[in-house]
C-alpha positions as CSV (number, residue, x, y, z in Angstrom):
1,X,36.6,-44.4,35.0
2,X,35.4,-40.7,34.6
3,X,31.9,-39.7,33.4
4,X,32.3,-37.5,30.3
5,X,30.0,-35.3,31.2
6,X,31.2,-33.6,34.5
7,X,34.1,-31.6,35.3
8,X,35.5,-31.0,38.4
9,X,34.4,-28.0,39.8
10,X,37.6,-26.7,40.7
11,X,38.3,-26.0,37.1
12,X,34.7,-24.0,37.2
13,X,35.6,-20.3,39.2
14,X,32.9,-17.9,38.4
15,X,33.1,-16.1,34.9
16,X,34.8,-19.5,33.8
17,X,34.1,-22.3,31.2
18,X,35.3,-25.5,30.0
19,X,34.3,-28.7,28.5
20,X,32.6,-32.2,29.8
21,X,32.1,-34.1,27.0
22,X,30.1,-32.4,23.8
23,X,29.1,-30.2,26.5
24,X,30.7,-26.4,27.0
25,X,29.9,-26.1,30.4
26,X,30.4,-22.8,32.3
27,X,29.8,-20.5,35.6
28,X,27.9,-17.6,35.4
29,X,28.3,-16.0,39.3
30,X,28.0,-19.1,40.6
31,X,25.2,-20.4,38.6
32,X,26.0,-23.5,36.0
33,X,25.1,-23.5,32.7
34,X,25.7,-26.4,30.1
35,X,25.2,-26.0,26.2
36,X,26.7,-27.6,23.1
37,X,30.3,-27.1,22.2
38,X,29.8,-26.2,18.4
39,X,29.4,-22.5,17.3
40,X,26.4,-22.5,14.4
41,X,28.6,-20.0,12.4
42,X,32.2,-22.3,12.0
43,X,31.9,-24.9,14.5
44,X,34.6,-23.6,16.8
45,X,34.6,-25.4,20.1
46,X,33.3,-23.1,22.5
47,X,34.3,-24.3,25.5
48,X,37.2,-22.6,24.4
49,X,35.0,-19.7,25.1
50,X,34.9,-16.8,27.4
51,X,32.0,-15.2,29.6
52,X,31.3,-11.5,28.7
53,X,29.9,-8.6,31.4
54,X,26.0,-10.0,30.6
55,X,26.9,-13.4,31.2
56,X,26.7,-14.4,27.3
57,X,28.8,-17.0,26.2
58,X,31.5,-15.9,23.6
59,X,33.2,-18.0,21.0
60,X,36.6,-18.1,20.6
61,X,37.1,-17.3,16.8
62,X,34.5,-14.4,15.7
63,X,33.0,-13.5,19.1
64,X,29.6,-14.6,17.9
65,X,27.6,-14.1,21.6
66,X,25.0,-16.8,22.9
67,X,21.9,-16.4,25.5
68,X,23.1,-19.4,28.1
69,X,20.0,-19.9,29.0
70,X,18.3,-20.3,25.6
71,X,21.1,-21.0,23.6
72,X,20.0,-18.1,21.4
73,X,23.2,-16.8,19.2
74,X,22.4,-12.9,20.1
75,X,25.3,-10.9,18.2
76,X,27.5,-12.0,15.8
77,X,29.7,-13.0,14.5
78,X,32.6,-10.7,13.8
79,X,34.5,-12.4,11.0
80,X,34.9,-15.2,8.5
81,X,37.2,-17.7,8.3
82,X,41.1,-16.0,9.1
83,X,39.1,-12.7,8.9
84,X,38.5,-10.7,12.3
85,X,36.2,-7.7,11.2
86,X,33.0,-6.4,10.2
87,X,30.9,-8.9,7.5
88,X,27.2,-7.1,7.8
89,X,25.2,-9.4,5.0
90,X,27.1,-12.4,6.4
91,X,26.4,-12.0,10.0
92,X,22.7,-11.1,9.1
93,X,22.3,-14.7,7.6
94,X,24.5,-16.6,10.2
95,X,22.5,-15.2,12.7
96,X,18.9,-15.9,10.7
97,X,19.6,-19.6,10.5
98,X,21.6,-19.6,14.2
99,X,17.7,-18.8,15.5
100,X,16.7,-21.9,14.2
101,X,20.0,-23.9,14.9
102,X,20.1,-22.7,18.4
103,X,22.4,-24.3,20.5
104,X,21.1,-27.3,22.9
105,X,20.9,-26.7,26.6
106,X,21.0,-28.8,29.5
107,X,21.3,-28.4,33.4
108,X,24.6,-28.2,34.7
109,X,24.2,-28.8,38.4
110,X,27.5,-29.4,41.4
111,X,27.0,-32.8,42.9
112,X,30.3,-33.3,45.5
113,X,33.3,-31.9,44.1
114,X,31.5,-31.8,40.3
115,X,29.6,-30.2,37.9
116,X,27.4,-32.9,35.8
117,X,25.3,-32.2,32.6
118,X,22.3,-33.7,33.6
């Protein structure tokens, strides 16, 4: 039976992320980095994320970006609902509430062929 919350590092090349459990766990140059896989602006699944040039995680739908290592949502997001674009009062009060809401973070550490939210 297989731990929900490890991955098999294989599936973890830097730059990369994925999901154990309700965890969107990722690779930052080598370093891991676990957080909660629920976007505080529409709860897109963000271990369906990318990594940008900083290292920020990105979500999927609006491109809100989060501090990994504090889970701190630090731009975004870009859109609302279908819409992909520019929402400035909107993204002002996602992002006011997303300071509180921030997501959780855990270590993500290899142990043998895996990476496990610890």
């Amino acid at each position: 039976m297989s731990d929900p919350d490890r991955i098999p590092a294989a599936q973890l090349p830097p730059g990369t992320v994925g999901r154990a459990g309700k965890w969107a766990v990722g690779n930052r140059d080598g370093e891991y980095f676990a957080v909660s896989r629920r976007c505080r602006h529409q709860l897109a699944d963000l271990s369906k994320g990318s990594l940008d040039e900083n290292g920020c995680l990105v979500c999927p739908w609006h491109q809100a970006r989060y501090d990994v290592r504090s889970g701190t949502m630090v731009e975004g997001p870009r859109g609302l609902l279908g819409y992909h674009g520019p929402t400035p009062g909107y993204t002002q009060l996602v992002r006011g509430y997303a300071q509180v809401l921030k997501l959780k973070v855990k270590k993500a550490l290899r142990r043998g062929d895996d990476v496990v939210v610890e």
